[in-house]
FIRORO-214326 format. One line per field, with one value per residue (C-alpha): residue number from 0; residue in one letter; x, y, z. Coordinates in steps of 0.1 Angstrom, whole numbers, plus 2048, in hexadecimal, padded with zeros to 3 digits. Layout:
N
n <- (NUM,...) .
res <- (a,...) .
xx <- (X,...) .
yy <- (Y,...) .
zz <- (Z,...) .
***
This chain:
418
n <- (0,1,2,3,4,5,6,7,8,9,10,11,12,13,14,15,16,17,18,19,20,21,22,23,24,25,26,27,28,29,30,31,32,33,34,35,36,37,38,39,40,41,42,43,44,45,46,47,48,49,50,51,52,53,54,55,56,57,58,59,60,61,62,63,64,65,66,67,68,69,70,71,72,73,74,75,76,77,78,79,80,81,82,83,84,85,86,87,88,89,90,91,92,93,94,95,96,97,98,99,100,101,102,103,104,105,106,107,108,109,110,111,112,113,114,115,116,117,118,119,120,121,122,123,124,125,126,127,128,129,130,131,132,133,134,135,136,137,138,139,140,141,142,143,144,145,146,147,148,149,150,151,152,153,154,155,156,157,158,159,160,161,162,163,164,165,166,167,168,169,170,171,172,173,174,175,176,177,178,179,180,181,182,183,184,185,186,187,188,189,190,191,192,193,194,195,196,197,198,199,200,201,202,203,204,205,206,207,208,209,210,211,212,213,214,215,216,217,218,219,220,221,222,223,224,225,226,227,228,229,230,231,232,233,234,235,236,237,238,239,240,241,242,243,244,245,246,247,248,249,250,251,252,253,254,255,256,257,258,259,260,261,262,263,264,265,266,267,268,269,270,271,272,273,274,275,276,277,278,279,280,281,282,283,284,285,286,287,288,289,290,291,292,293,294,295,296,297,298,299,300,301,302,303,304,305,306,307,308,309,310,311,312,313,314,315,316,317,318,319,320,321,322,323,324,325,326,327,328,329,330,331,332,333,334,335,336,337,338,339,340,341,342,343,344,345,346,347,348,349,350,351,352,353,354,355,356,357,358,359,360,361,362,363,364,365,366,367,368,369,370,371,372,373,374,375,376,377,378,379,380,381,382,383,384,385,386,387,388,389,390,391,392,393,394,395,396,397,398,399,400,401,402,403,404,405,406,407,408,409,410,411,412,413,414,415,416,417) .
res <- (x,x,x,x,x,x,x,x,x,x,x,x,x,x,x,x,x,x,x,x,x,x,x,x,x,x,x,x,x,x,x,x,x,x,x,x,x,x,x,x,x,x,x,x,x,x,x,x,x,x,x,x,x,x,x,x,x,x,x,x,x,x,x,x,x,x,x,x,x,x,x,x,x,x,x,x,x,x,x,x,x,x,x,x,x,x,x,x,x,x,x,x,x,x,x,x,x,x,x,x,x,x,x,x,x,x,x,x,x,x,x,x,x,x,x,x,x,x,x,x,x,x,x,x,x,x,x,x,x,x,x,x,x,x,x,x,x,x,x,x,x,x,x,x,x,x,x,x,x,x,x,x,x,x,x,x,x,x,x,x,x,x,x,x,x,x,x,x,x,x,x,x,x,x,x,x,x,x,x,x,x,x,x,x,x,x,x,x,x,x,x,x,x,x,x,x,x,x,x,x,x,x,x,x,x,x,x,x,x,x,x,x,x,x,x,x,x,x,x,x,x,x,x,x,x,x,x,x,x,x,x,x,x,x,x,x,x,x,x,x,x,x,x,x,x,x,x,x,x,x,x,x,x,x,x,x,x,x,x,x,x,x,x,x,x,x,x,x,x,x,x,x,x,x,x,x,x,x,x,x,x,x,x,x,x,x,x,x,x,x,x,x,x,x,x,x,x,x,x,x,x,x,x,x,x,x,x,x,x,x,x,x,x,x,x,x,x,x,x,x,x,x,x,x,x,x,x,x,x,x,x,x,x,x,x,x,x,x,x,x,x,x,x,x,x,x,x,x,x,x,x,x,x,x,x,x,x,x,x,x,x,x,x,x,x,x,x,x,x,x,x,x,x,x,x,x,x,x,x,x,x,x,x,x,x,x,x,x,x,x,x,x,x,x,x,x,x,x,x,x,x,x,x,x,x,x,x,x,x,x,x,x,x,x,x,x,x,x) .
xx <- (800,81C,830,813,805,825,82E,80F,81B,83B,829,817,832,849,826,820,802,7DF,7C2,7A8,78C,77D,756,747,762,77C,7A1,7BA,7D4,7F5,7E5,7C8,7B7,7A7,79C,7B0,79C,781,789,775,75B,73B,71E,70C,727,736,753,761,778,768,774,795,797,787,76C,760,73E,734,711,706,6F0,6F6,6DC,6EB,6FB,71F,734,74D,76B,772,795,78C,785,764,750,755,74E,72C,711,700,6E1,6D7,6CB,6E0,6FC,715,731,74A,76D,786,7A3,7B3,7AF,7A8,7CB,7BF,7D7,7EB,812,816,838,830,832,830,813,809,7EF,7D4,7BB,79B,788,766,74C,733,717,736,74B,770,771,793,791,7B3,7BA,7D6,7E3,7F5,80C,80A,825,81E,81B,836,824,837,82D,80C,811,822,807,7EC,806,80B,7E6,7DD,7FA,7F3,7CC,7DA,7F3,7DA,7C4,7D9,7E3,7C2,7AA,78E,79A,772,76B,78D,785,760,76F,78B,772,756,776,77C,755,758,774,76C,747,758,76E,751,740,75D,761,73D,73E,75C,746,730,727,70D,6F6,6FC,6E8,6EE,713,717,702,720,738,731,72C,733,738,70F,712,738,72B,708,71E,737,71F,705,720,730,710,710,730,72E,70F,721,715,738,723,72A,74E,745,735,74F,76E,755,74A,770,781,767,76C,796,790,778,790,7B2,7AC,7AB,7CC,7D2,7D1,7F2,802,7F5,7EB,7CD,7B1,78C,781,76E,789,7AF,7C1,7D2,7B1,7A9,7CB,7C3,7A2,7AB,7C8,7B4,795,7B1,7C9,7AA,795,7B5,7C2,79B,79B,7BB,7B4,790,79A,7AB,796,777,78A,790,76F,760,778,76D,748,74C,75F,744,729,73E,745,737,719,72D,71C,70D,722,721,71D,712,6F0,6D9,6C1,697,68E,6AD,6C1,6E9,6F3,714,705,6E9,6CE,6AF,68C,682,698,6B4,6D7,6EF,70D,714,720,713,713,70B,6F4,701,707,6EA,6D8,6B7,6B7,696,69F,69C,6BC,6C2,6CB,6E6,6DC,6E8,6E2,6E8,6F4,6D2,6C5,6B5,6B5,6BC,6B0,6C4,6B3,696,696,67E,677,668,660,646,658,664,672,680,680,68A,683,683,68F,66F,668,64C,650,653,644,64D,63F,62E,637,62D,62A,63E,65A,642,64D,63A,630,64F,665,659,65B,63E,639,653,672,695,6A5,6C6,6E5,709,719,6FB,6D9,6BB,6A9,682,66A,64A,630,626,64A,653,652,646,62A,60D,61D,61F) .
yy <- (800,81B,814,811,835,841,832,849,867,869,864,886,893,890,89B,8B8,8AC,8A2,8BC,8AE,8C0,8C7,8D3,8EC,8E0,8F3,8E6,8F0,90B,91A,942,955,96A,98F,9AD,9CF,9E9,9ED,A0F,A23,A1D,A19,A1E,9FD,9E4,9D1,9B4,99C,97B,95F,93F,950,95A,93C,94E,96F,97B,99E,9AF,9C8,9DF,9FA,A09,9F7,9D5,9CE,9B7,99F,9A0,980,970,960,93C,92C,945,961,97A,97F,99A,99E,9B6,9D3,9C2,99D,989,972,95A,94B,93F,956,947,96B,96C,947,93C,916,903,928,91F,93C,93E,942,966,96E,986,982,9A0,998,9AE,9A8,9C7,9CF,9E1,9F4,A01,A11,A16,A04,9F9,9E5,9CA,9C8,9A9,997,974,970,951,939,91D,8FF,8E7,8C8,8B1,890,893,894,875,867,871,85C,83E,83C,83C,820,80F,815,80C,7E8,7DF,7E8,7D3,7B5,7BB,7C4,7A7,7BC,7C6,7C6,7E5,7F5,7F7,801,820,825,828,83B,857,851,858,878,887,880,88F,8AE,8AE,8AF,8CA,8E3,8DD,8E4,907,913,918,935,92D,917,90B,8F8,8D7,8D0,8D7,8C1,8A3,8A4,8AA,88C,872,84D,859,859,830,832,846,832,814,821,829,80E,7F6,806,807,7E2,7D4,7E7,7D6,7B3,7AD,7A4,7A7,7CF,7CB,7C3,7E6,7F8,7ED,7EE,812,81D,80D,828,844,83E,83A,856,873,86B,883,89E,892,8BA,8C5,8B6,8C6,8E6,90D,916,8FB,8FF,8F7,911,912,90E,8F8,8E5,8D9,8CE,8B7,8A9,89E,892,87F,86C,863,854,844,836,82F,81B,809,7FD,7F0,7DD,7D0,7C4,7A5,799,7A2,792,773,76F,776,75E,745,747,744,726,71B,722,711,6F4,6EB,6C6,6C8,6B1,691,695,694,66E,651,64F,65A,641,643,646,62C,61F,618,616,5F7,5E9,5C5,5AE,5AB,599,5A7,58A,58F,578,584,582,581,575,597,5B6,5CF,5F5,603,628,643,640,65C,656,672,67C,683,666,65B,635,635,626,602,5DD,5B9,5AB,582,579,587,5A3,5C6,5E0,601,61D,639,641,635,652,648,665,66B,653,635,63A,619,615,5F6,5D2,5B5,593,575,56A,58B,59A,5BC,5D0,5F3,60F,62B,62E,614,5FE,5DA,5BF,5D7,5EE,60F,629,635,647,62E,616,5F8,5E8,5C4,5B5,5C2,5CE,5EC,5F2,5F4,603,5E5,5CE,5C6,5C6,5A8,5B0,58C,596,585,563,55E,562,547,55B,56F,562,56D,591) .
zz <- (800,80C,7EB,7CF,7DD,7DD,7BC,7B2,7C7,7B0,790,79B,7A3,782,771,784,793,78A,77D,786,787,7AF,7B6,79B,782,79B,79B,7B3,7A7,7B1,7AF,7B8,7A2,7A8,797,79C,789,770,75D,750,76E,75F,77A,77B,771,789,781,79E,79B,7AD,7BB,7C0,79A,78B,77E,779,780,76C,773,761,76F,756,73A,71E,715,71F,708,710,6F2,6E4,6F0,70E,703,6FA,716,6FA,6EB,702,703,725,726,73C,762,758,768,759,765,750,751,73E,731,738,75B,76D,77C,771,75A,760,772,785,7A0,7C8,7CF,7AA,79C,778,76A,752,73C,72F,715,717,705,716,704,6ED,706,709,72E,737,759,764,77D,78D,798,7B2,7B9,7D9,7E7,7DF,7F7,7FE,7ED,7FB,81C,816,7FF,81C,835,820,81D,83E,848,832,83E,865,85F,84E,86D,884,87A,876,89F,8AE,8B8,8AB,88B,87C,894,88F,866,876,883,869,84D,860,862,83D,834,84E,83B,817,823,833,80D,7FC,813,811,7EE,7E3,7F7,7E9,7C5,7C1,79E,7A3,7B8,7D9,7D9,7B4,7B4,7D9,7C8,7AC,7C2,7D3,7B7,7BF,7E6,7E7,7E8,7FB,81B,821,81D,834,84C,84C,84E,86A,880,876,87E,8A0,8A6,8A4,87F,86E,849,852,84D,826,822,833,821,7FE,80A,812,7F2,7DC,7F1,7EC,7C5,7CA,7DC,7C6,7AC,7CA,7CF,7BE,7E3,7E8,7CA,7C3,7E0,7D5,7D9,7D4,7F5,80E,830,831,817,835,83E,81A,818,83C,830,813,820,836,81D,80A,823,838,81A,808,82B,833,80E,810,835,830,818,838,852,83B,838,85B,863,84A,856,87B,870,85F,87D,895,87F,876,89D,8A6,8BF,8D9,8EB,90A,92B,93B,91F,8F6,8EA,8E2,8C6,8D3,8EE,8EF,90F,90E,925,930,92D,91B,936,930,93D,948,96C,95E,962,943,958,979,985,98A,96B,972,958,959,93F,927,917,903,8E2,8EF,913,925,93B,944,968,979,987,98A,981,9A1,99D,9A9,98A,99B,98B,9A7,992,9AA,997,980,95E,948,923,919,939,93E,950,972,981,9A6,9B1,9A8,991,9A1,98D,988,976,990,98F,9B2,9A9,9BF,9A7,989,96F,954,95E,945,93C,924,919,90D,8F1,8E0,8EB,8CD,8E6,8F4,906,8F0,8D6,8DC,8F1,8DB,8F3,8F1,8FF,8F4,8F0,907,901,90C,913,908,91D,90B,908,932,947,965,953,961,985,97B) .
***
């Protein structure tokens, strides 16, 4: 960034500088323009360079028609009538495209004919200093440069570019301002709407995305750095500032450099930034969405109705193994939570907690060998789950260490005793 604007910086330099034309059609000169005397004095006409010698404005408020003589570029000749105004741009007097030393005063004359009468407006220009261009090359470079290392050391770079181009708007708006009331030639609201161009779209982006990406909304950062990247392309034919005294801007010149400096420091730095910044920020989304949802804490899920055992243990009250197994760990996908229990070697089935599927089953108590059940709450009778748990007097409860073999009552030998 620091070496392609100053790459550019020394193009303008060897060229002498860009011409681009500012608000109104103004460019920024090295002279300002004035009228010293209009002899004869004819009662009623009035002559007065505008926009420090851009222009001149003539009103005639004499009895007869007042002539411009030709030689003044396309504007003449021109015949204004008794009670009329007219402004034009005078080859003979504007200091534009006119290379005029600081401290230097070059005279200019323009004829007149007044109602027959030979009238003579005798102006000057009048040379200013330059300013040191370089520096104010260097001041943008190292903006854009400082807004890019920033925001590769700041943990919230998306709010750093936030502010960065909510300045860059600010200054290029405050540019545009100062610029439009510097022309008397035409009228405000028209000449600030052209003035402004492509910065119409820049600034609302700017902005809207600002108020975004402070709100948490990362998208913002997308409109701010799109925003910023027009308003530098925008600004760098006003580079002028930096090259020539005289600029068409209502307040000191010094003000008119700063602004620009920073509408195209900020504006380039928040361009070149952005395409990291994004990218992290598009990389840390898909992060967060591409996270697993975990198991829960305790054992493996188990798909609906299903209970997650340690062992094979039959319904019935037979044990599969001659030592006790702890049934522990188990989580149903709709809710329900096997409890922690044991097959004790007489077969028995000590349930230490409450077994819900769905929450309609709640067991606490044993079953005997010979498969009575001993209910100490509510529960279904023969091992028979509700509804959601798809298992009824007979069928399988899938386990993680094995299967739950379930007797349906023809098939157990003690089901006449329940």
């Amino acid at each position: 960034m620091l070496s392609a604007l100053l790459a550019v910086a020394g193009v303008l330099a060897v060229t002498g500088g860009p011409a681009a034309a500012h608000a109104g059609g103004l460019t920024a000169t090295d002279a300002r323009g004035r009228v010293v005397s209009v002899l004869p004095a004819v009662p009623g006409l009035e002559i007065t360079a505008i926009e420090d010698g851009a222009r001149l404005r003539l009103r005639n408020g004499t009895t007869g028609p007042v002539t411009i003589n030709p030689g003044g570029g396309t504007a003449t000749p021109a015949t204004i009538p008794p009670g009329a105004e007219l402004t034009w741009i005078d080859t003979r007097s504007t200091p534009d495209g006119r290379s005029v030393a600081a401290g230097k005063t070059v005279s200019w004359t323009i004829p007149l004919d007044a109602a027959g009468t030979t009238v003579v407006v005798t102006g000057t220009l009048v040379g200013e200093r330059r300013p040191a261009a370089p520096l104010w090359w260097l001041a943008a470079a190292l903006t854009a440069t400082a807004t890019v290392l920033l925001s590769r050391r700041t943990r919230r770079a998306d709010l750093l570019l936030a502010t960065a181009g909510a300045v860059a708007a600010t200054a290029s708006i405050a540019h545009v301002i100062g610029s439009t009331l510097a022309v008397e030639s035409a009228p405000p609201a028209g000449t600030f709407l052209s003035a402004a161009g492509i910065n119409l779209l820049a600034w609302p982006l700017i902005i809207g995305g600002a108020v975004t990406t402070f709100r948490g909304r990362p998208a913002g950062v997308l409109a701010v750095c799109g925003g910023a990247a027009l308003t530098a392309v925008f600004v760098l034919p006003d580079v002028t500032s930096f090259h020539r005294a005289v600029l068409p801007f209502e307040g000191p010149a010094v003000i008119e450099r700063i602004l620009v400096a920073l509408a195209l420091g900020l504006g380039a730095g928040v361009a070149v930034a952005g395409a990291r910044v994004l990218g992290d920020l598009a990389r840390k989304a898909a992060g967060d969405s591409g996270s697993p949802t975990g198991e829960p804490a305790g054992g493996p899920v188990a798909g609906s109705g299903s209970v997650a055992g340690s062992a094979s243990v039959a319904v019935d009250g037979s044990a599969a193994e001659s030592k006790s197994v702890a049934v522990s760990g188990s989580v149903a996908v709709d809710g329900s939570v096997a409890g922690s229990g044991s097959v004790a070697e007489d077969g028995s089935v000590a349930g230490s907690g409450s077994v819900a599927v769905d929450g309609s089953v709640a067991v606490s108590g044993s079953v005997a060998v010979d498969g009575s059940v001993a209910e100490s709450g509510s529960a279904a009778a023969r091992g028979s789950v509700a509804e959601d748990s798809a298992v009824a007097g007979s069928g399988s409860v899938a386990g993680a260490g094995g299967d739950v073999g379930v007797v349906s009552p023809e098939q157990s030998p003690t089901a006449g005793k329940a």
